[in-house]
C-alpha positions as CSV (number, residue, x, y, z in Angstrom):
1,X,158.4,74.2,69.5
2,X,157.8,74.0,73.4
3,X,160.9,76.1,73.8
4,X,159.0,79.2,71.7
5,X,155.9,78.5,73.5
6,X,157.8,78.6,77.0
7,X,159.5,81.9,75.7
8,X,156.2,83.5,74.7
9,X,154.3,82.2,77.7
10,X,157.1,84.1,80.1
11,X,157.0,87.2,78.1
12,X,153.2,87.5,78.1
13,X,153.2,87.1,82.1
14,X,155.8,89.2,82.4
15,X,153.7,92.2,80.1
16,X,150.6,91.4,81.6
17,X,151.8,91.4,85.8
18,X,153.9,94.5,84.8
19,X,151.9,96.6,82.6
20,X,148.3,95.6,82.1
21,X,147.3,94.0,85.8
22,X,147.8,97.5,87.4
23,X,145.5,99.1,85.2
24,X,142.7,96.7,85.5
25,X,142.7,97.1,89.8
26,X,140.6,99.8,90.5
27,X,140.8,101.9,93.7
28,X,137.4,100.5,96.1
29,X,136.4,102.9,99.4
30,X,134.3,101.0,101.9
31,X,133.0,102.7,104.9
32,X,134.6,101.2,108.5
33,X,137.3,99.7,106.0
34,X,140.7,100.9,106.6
35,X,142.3,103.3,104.1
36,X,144.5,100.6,102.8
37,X,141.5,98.0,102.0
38,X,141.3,97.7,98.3
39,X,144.4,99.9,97.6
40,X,147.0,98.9,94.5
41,X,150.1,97.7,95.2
42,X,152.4,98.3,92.0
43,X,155.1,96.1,93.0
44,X,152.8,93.2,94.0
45,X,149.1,91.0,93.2
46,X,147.6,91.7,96.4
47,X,143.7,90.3,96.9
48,X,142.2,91.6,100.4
49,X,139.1,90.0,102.3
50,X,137.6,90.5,105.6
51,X,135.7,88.1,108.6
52,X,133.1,89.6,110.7
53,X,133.5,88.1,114.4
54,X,135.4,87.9,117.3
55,X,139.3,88.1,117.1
56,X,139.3,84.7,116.1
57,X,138.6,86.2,112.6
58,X,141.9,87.2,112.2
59,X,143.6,83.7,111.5
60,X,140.5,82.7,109.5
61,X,140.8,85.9,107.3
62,X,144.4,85.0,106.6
63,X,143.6,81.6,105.5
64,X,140.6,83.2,103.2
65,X,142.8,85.7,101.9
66,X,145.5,82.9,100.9
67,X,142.8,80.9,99.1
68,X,141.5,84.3,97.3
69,X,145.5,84.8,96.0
70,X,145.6,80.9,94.7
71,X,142.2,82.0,92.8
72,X,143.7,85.3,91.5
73,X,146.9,83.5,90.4
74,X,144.7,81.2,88.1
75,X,142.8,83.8,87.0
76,X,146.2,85.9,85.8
77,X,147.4,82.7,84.2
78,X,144.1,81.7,82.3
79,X,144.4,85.4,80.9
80,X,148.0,84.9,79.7
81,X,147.1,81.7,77.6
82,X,143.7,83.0,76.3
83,X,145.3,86.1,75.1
84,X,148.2,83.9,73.5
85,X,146.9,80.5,73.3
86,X,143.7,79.6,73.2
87,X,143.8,77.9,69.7
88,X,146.8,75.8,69.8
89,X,145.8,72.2,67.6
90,X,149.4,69.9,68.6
91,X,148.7,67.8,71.5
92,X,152.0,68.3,72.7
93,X,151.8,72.3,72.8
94,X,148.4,71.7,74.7
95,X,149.6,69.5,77.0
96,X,152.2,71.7,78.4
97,X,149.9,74.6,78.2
98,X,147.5,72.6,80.1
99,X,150.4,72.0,82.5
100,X,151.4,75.3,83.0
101,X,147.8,76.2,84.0
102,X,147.5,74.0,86.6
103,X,149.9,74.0,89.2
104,X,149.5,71.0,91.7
105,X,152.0,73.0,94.1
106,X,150.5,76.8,93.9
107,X,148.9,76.5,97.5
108,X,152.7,75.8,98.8
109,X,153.8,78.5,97.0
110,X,151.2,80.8,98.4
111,X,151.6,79.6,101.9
112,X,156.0,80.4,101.9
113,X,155.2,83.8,99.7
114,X,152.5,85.6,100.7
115,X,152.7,88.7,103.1
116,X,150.4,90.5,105.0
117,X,151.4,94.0,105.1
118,X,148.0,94.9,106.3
119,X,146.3,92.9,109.0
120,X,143.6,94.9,110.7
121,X,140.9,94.3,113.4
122,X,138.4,96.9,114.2
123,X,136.4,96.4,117.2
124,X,134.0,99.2,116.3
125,X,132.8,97.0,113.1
126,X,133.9,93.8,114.7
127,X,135.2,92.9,111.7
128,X,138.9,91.6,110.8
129,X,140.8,93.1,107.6
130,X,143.1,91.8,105.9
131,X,146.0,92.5,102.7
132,X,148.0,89.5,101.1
133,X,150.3,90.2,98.4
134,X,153.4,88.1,97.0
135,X,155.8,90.5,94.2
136,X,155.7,90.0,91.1
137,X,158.8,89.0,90.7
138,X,158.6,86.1,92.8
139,X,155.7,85.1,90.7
140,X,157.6,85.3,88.0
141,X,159.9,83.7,89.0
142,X,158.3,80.8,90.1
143,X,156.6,80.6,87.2
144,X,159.5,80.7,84.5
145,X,160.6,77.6,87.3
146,X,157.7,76.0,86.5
147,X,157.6,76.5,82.9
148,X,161.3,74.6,82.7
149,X,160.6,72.2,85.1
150,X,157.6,71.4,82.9
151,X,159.7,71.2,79.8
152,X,162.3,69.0,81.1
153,X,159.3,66.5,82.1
154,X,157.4,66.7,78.8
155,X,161.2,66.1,76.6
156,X,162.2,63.0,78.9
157,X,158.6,61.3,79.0
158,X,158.8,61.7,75.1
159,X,162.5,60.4,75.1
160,X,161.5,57.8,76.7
161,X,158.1,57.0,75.1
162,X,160.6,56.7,72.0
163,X,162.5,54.1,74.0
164,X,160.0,51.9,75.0
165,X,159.3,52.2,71.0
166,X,161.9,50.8,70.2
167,X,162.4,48.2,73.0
168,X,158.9,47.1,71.6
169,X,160.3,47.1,68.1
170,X,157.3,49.6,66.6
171,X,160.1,51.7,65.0
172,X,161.7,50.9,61.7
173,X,164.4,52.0,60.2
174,X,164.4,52.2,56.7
């Protein structure tokens, strides 16, 4: 039952980061921007921001930028189970669902994967720019980590909820 689920929910990421998340980006031209602000990236989920300031703004549009990828991430994973698995009625299959949507660790993972490839400050518009993407392939990677390490968890908590069951003696055997 999870196995299937797991299966499904890695297929579904893996169509939606590959075929349907390009498509949905849109190209964006903003005047003083640079010509890669707003730009796809086919290989990667890339969110972009930008700090108007001194060149201080640089760091604190890095750390914006990383926050904007943790909200893009849970935005790409609340697509994949909507689309897939919205109405689900077993507790079990919600509660690893529910697992897989929230990731406790996601801001670590953002923080050892993300790149800038773009990192611009124009004095002209004081303004800092900035590009962070991670590849999808490391996301989906992670993920399909995530998604066994998540199994293993919910099979040994019910192994041993069955244990304690029958430590307490609520199991018969007939």
């Amino acid at each position: 039952m999870l196995e299937s689920i797991a299966l499904a929910l890695v297929k579904t990421l893996a169509t939606f980061l590959f075929k349907t998340y390009v498509l949905m980006a849109g190209n964006v031209s903003i005047d003083g921007a640079p010509y890669w602000y707003m730009k796809n990236v086919s290989s990667s989920v890339c969110v972009y921001d930008y700090k108007q300031g001194g060149l201080e703004t640089v760091d604190a549009v890095k750390l914006s930028t990383a926050a904007k990828m943790k909200s893009e991430i849970e935005k790409i994973l609340e697509t994949v189970i909507y689309s897939e698995y919205s109405n689900l009625k077993d507790p079990k299959e919600k509660q690893f669902v529910y697992m897989f949507k929230n990731d406790p660790e996601a801001s670590i993972f953002i923080n050892q994967n993300i790149q800038f490839p773009n990192l611009e400050y124009s004095k002209k518009y004081r303004t800092a720019f900035a590009q962070g993407c991670i590849d999808k392939e490391v996301i989906l990677e992670y993920q399909t980590r995530r998604i066994d390490k998540i199994k293993y968890e919910l099979t040994h908590k019910r192994a041993g909820d069955a244990f304690d069951e029958l430590d307490k003696g609520d199991i018969s055997v007939q």
